[in-house]
C-alpha positions as a LaTeX table, in Angstrom:
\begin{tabular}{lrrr}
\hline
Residue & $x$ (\AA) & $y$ (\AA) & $z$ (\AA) \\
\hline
Unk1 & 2.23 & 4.21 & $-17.71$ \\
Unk2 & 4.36 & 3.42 & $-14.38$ \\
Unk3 & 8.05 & 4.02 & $-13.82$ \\
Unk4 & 8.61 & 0.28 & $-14.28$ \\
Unk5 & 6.70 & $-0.11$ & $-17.30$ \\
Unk6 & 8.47 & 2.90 & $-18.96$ \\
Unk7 & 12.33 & 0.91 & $-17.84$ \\
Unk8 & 11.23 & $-1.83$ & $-19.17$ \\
Unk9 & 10.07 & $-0.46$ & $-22.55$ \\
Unk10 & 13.06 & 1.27 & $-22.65$ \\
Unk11 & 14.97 & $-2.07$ & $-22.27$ \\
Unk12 & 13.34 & $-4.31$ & $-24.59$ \\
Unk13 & 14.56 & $-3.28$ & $-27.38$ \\
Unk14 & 18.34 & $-4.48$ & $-28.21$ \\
Unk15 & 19.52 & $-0.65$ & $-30.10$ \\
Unk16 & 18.58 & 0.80 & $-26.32$ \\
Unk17 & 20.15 & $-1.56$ & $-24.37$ \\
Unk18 & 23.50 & $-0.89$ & $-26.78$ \\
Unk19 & 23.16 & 2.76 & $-26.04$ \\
Unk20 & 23.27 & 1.91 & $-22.10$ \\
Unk21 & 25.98 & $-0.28$ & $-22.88$ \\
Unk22 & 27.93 & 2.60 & $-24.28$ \\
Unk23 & 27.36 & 4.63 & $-21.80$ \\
Unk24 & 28.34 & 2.36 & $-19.15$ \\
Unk25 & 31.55 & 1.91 & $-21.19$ \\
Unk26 & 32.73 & 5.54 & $-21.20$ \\
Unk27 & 29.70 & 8.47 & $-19.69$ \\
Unk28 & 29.09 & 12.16 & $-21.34$ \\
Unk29 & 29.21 & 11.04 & $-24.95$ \\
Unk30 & 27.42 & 13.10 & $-27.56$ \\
Unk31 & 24.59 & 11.89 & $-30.13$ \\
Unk32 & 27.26 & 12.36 & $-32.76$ \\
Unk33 & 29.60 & 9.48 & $-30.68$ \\
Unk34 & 26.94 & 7.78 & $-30.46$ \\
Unk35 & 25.32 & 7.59 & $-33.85$ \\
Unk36 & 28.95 & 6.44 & $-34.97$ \\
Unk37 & 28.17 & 3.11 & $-32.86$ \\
Unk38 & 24.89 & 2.45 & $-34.00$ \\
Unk39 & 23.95 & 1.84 & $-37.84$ \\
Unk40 & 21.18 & 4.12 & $-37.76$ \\
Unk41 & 20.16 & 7.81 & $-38.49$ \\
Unk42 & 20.69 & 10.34 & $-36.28$ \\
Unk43 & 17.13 & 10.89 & $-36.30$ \\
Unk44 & 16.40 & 6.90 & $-35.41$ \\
Unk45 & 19.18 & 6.90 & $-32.16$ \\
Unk46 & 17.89 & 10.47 & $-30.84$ \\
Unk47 & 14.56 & 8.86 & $-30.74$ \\
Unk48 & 15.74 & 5.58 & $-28.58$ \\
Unk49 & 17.72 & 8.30 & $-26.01$ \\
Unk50 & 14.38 & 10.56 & $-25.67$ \\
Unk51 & 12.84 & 6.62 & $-24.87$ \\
Unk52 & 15.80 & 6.11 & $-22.16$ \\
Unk53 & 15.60 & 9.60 & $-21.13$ \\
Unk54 & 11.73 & 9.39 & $-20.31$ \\
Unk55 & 12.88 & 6.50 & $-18.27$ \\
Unk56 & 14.79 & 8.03 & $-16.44$ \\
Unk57 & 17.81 & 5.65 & $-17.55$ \\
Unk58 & 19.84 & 8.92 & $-19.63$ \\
Unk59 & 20.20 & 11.93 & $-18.14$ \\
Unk60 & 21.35 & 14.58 & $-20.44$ \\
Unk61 & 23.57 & 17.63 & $-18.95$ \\
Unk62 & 24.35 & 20.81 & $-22.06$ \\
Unk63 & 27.91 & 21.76 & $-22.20$ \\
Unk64 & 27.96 & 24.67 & $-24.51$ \\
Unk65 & 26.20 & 23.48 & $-27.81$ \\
Unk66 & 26.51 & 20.12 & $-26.88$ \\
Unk67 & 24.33 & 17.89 & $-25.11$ \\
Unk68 & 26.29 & 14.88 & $-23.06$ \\
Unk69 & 24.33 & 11.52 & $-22.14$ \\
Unk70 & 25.02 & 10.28 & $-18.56$ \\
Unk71 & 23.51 & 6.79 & $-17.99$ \\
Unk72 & 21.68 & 6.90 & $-14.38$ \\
Unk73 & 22.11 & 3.34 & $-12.85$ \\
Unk74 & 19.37 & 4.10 & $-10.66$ \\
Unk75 & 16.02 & 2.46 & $-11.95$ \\
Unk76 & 17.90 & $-0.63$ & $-13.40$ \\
Unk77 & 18.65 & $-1.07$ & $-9.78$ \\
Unk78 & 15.39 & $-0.67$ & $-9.06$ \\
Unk79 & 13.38 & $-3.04$ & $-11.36$ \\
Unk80 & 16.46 & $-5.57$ & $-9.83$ \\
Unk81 & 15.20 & $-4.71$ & $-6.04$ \\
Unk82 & 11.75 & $-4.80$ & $-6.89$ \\
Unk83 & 11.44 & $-7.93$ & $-9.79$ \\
Unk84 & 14.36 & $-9.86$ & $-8.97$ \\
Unk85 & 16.31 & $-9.65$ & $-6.14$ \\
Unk86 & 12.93 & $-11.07$ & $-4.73$ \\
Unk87 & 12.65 & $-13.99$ & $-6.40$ \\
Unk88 & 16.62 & $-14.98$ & $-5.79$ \\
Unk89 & 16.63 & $-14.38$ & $-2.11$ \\
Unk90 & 15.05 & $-17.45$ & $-1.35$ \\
Unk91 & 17.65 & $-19.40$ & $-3.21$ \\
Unk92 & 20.62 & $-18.00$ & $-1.95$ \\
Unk93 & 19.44 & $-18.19$ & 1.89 \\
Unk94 & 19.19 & $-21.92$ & 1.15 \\
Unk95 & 22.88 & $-22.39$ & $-0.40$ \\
Unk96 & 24.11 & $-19.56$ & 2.46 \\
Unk97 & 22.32 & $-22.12$ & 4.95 \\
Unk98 & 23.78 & $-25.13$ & 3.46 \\
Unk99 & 27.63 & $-24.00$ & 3.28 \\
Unk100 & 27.19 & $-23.18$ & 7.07 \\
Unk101 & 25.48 & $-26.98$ & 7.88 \\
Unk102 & 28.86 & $-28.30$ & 5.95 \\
Unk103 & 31.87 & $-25.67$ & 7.31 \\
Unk104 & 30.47 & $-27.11$ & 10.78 \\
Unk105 & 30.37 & $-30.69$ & 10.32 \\
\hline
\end{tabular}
């Protein structure tokens, strides 16, 4: 399995993409904080972050006894580069070269 295919397993499913979401909102939170968010078992969100983790989209960090979640922007960005921004770039030159024919007539 490829780096892409693993970000993009890890982003299918909804319960993952809340966890990111989380993260985004505030970093460093604990499974505890996040089970709170989630209703699920422990067991059930520690399994989606080991899925984001092997995707390199969580990065976890121990403090003491505690393990803190860090989400790690990087390989959304990416599967954005690689599967999107391509297929966008066209469009945009044309309205970029369009506003430019009209601000000079």
């Amino acid at each position: 399995m490829t780096d892409d295919d693993r970000v993009f397993k890890a982003l299918a499913d909804p319960s993952r993409r809340f966890l990111l979401d989380l993260l985004f909102a505030r970093d460093g939170r604990t499974l505890t904080e996040l089970e709170s968010e989630l209703e699920m078992t422990r067991f059930g969100v520690a399994k989606h972050l080991r899925v984001l983790e092997e995707a390199g989209l969580v990065v976890v960090r121990r403090s003491g006894r505690e393990k803190l979640h860090f989400l790690n922007p990087i390989p959304i960005r990416q599967i954005h580069d690689r599967w999107i921004d391509k297929f966008t770039e066209q469009h945009v030159t044309a309205l970029i070269d369009l506003k430019h024919t009209l601000e000079e007539s």
